[in-house]
C-alpha positions as CSV (number, residue, x, y, z in Angstrom):
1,X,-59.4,-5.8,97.6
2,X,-60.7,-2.9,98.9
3,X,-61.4,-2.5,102.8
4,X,-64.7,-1.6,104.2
5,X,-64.9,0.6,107.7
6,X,-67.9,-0.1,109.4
7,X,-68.8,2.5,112.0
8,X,-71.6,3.9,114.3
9,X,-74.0,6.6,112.8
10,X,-73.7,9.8,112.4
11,X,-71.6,9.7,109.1
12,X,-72.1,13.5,108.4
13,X,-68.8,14.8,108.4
14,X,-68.1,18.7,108.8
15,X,-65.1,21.4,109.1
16,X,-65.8,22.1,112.8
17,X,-62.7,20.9,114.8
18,X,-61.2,22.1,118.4
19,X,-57.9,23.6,116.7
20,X,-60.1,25.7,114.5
21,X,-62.4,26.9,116.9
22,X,-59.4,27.7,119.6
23,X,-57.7,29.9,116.7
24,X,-60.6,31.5,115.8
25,X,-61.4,32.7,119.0
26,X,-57.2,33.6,119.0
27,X,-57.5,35.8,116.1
28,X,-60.5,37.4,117.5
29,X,-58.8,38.4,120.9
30,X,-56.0,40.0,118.2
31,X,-57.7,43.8,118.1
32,X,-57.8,43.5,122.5
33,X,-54.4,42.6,122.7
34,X,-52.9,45.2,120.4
35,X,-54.9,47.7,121.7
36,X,-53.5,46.2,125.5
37,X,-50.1,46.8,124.1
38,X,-51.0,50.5,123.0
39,X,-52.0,51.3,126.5
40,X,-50.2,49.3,128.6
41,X,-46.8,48.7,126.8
42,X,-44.3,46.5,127.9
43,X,-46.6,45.7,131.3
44,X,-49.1,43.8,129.1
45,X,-46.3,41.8,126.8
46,X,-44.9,40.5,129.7
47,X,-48.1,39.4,131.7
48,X,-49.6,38.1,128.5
49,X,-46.3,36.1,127.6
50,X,-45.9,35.0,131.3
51,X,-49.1,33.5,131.0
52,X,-49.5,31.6,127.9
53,X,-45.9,30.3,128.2
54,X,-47.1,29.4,131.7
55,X,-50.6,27.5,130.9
56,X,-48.7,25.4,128.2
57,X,-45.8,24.5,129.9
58,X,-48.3,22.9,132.5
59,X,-50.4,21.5,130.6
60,X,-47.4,20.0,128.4
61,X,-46.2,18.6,131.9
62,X,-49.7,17.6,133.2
63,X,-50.1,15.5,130.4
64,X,-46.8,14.4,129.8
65,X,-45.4,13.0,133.5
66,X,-48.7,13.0,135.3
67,X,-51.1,11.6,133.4
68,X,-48.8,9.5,130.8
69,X,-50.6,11.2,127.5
70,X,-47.9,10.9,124.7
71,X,-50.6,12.8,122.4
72,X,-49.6,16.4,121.8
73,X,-52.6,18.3,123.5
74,X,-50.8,21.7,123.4
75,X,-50.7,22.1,119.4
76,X,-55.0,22.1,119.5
77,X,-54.4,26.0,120.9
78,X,-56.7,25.4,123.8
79,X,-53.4,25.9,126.6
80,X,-52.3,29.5,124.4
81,X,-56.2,30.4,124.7
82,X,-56.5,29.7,128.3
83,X,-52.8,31.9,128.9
84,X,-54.2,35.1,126.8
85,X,-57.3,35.2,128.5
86,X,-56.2,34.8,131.9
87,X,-53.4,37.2,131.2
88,X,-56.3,39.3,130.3
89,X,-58.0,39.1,133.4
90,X,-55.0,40.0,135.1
91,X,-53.8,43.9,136.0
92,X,-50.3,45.0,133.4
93,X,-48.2,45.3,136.4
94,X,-48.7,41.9,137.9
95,X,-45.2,40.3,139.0
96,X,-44.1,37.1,137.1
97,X,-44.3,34.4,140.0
98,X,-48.1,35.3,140.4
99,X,-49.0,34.9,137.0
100,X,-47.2,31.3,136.9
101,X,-49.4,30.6,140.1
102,X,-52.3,31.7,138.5
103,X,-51.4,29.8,135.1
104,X,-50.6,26.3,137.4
105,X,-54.2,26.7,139.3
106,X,-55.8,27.8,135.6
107,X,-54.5,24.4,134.2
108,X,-53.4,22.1,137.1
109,X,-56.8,22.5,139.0
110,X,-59.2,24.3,136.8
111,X,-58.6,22.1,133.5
112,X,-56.6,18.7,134.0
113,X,-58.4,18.0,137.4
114,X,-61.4,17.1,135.6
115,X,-59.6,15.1,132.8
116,X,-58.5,18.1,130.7
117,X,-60.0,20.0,127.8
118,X,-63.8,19.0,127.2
119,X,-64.1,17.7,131.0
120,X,-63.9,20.7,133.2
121,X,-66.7,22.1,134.4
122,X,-65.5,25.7,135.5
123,X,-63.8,27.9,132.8
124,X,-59.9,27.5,133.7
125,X,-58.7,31.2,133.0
126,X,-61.3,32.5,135.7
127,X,-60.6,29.7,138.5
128,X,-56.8,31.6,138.2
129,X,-58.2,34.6,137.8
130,X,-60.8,34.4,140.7
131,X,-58.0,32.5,142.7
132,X,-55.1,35.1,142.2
133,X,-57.9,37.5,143.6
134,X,-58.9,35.8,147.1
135,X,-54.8,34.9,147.2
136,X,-53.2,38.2,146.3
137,X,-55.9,40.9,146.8
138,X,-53.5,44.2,147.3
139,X,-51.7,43.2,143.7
140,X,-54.8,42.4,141.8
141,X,-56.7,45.4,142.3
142,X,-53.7,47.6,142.0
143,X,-54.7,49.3,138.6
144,X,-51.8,50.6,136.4
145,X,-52.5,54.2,134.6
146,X,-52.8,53.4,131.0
147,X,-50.2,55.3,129.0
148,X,-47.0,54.0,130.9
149,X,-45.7,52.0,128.1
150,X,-42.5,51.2,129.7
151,X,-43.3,50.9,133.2
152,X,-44.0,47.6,134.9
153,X,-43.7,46.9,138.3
154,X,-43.3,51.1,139.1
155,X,-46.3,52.0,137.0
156,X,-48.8,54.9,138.6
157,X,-51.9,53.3,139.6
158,X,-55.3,54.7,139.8
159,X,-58.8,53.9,140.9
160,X,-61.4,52.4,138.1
161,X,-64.4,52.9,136.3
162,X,-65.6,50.3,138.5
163,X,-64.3,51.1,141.7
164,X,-65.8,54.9,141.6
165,X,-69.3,53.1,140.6
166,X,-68.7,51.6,144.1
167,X,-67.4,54.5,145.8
168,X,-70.8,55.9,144.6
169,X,-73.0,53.7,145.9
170,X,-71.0,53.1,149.5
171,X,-71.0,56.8,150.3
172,X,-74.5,57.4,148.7
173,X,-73.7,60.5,146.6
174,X,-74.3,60.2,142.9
175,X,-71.9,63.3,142.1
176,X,-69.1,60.7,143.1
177,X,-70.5,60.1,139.3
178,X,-68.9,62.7,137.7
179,X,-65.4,61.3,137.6
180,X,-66.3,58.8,135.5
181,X,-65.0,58.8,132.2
182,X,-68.0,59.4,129.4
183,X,-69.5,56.3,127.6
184,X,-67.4,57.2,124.4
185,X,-64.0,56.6,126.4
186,X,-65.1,53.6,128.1
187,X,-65.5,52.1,124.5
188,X,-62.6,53.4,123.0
189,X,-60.4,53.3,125.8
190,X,-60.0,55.3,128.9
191,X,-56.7,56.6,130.3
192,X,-56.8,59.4,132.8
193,X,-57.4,56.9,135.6
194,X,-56.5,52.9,136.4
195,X,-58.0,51.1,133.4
196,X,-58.3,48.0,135.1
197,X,-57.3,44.9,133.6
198,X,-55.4,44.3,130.4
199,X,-58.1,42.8,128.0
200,X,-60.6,45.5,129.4
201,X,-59.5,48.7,128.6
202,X,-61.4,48.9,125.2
203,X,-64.8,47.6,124.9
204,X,-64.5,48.2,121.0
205,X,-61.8,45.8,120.1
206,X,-63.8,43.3,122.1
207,X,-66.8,44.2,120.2
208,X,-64.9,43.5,117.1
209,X,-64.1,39.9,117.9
210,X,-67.7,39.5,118.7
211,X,-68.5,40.3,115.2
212,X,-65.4,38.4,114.0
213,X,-66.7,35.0,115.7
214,X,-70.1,35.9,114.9
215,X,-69.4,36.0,111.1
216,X,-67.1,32.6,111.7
217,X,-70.0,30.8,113.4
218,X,-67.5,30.5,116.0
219,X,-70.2,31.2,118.5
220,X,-74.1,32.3,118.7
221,X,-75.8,35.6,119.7
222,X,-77.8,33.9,122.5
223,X,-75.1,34.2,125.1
224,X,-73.6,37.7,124.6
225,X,-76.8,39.3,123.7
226,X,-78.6,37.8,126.8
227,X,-75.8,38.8,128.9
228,X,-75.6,42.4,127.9
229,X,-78.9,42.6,127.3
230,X,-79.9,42.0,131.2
231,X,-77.4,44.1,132.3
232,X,-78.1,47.1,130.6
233,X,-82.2,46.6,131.8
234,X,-81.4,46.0,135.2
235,X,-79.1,48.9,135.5
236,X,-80.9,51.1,133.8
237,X,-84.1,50.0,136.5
238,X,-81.5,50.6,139.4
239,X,-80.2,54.2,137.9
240,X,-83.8,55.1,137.2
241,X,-84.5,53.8,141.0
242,X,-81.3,55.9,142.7
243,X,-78.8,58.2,141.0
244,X,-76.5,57.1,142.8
245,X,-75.9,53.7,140.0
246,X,-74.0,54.5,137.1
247,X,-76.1,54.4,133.9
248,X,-76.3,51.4,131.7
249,X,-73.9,52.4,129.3
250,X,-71.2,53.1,131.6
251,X,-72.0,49.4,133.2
252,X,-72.0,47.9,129.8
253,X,-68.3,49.2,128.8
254,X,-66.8,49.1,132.0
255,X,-64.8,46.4,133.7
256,X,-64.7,42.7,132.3
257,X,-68.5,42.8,131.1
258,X,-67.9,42.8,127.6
259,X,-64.5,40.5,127.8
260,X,-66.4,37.8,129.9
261,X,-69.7,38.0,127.6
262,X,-67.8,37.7,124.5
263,X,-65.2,35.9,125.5
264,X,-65.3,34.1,128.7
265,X,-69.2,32.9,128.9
266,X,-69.5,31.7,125.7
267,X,-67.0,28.3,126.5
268,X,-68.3,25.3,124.7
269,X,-67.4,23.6,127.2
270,X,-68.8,25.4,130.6
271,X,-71.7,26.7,128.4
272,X,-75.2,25.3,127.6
273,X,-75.7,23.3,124.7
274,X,-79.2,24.5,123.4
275,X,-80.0,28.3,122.3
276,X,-83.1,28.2,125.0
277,X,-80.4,27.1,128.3
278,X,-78.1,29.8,126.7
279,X,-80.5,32.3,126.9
280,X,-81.1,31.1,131.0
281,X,-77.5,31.1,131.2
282,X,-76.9,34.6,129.8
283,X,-79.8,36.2,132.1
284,X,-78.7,34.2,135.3
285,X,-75.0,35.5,134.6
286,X,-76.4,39.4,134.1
287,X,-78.2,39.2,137.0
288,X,-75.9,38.4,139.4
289,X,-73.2,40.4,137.4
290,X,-75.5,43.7,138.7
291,X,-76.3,42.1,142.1
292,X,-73.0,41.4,142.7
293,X,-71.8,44.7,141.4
294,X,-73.8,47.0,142.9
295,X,-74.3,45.3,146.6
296,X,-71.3,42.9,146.7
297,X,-68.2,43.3,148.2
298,X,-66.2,43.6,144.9
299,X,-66.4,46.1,142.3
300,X,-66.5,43.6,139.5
301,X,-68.7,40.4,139.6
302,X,-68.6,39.1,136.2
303,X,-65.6,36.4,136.9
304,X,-67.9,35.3,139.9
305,X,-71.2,35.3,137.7
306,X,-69.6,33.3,135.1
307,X,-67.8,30.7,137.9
308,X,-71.5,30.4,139.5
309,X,-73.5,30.1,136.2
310,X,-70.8,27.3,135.0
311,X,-71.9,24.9,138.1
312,X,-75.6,25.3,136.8
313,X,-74.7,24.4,133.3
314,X,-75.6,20.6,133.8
315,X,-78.8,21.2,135.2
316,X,-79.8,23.6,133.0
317,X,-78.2,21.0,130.0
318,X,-80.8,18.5,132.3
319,X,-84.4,20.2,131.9
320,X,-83.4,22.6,128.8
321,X,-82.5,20.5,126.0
322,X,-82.6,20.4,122.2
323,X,-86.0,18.6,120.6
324,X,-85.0,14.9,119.7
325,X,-84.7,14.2,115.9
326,X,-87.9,12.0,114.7
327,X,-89.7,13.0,117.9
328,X,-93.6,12.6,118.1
329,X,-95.3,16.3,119.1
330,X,-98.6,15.2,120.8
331,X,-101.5,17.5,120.3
């Protein structure tokens, strides 16, 4: 006889599932981390392998002895995501015993804290990013010259994009300008000076992905676009204002702006669930990207712009939400 399954509504089934989503996003990081291995050589195969080896070991462990989960959660991709990106965020000639430190607080605090993938309320590769920075600040913002392919710990380092758009505004003379690269090498890839971080030495490859998950349906506009978006009118009021800002396309391409729009804001988890409280999200997140920028005490402010716009998600997920199914519009 056959056996009848009664279940709860909805029973619309689609093709959307975690594992698929976490590759997807994997093979659209692909073009960033082969172009991080054409700059930075054997710097960025180690920091990237350090910390993807790192987060899923943890979260194996996590699971396994601390919270008694015999379910494999490291095959759904979401521990190898959260290792590439923080290795990402992280300079090419980081030593190994930070990146495993930054990998532990990435998973340990930022992800199984709260329950594990689906829970957490921060995203977990910028709570070890951001806490790698207040922990070790001389060794994250030591930026390696892109072009050493087989330097690590000895690479050359240099001073950023970002940190000569500071120098700029501290000493208030916008020729300090000039020795930025031009807005066709910040998208391509710069390499006369520190390049920063491995996943954001070319914005192109990053814009690739972008197009790659857009095409998927991996993600929506809303977030990138408003990010971007507000960052390049805000800058552009503030160079307009004073010289002494960089223009809006060198703000755009430089730093982790395009790899945390793309990438890092657009979380399903830490992210607003209608298009409306994405499009709040994405302007809150430019906004204080530029404030933060431009009058903070760091260069870069997209990792804290993110981290800030994360702990507004549930309100925002409170007053902003989708229109119910069936619901009566009064006139």
């Amino acid at each position: 006889m056959a056996k009848f399954i009664v279940s709860l509504s909805p029973h619309a089934h689609g093709t959307d599932s975690v594992e698929r989503n976490m590759y997807g996003v994997l093979i659209a990081l692909l073009p960033a981390l082969l172009v991080s291995f054409y700059f930075f050589g054997i710097g960025s195969a180690i920091v990237c392998a350090t910390s993807v080896l790192a987060c899923v070991f943890f979260e194996w462990a996590i699971n396994r002895f601390i919270l008694k989960n015999p379910r494999n959660v490291v095959a759904d991709g979401s521990a190898v995501l959260t290792g590439v990106l923080l290795g990402f965020n992280l300079p090419s000639n980081l030593p190994v015993w930070i990146i495993i430190i930054g990998a532990l607080v990435a998973i340990g605090v930022g992800k199984m804290t709260f329950g594990g993938l689906g829970c957490n309320l921060f995203n977990p590769a910028l709570v070890g990013r951001c806490f790698l920075l207040v922990s070790f600040p001389a060794q994250m913002t030591s930026w390696p010259i892109a072009g050493q392919l087989t330097s690590y710990l000895d690479a050359e380092t240099g001073a950023t994009p970002l940190s000569v758009m500071k120098w700029a505004i501290k000493s208030n003379d916008p020729s300090v300008l000039q020795q930025l690269p031009d807005a066709w090498h910040l998208l391509v890839g710069h390499t006369a000076d520190g390049a920063g971080t491995i996943g954001e030495v070319c914005a192109l490859a990053l814009l690739l992905g972008l197009v790659y998950m857009l095409w998927k349906k991996i993600i929506t506009w809303h977030i990138p676009v408003s990010i971007i978006a507000t960052v390049i009118v805000l800058s552009g009021l503030c160079h307009l204002a004073n010289p002494i800002y960089a223009d809006p396309l060198s703000v755009i391409f430089s730093g982790g702006l395009m790899l945390g729009a793309i990438f890092m804001a657009t979380d399903y988890v830490t992210s607003p669930m209608s298009a409306k409280g994405q499009l709040v999200y994405g302007v809150g997140i430019g906004l204080l990207t530029v404030v933060i920028r431009n009058w903070g005490a760091y260069p870069e402010g997209m990792s804290f712009a993110i981290l800030i716009m994360n702990a507004m998600t549930p309100l925002i997920n409170t007053y902003i939400k989708p229109k119910r199914f069936g619901e009566v519009v009064k006139k």
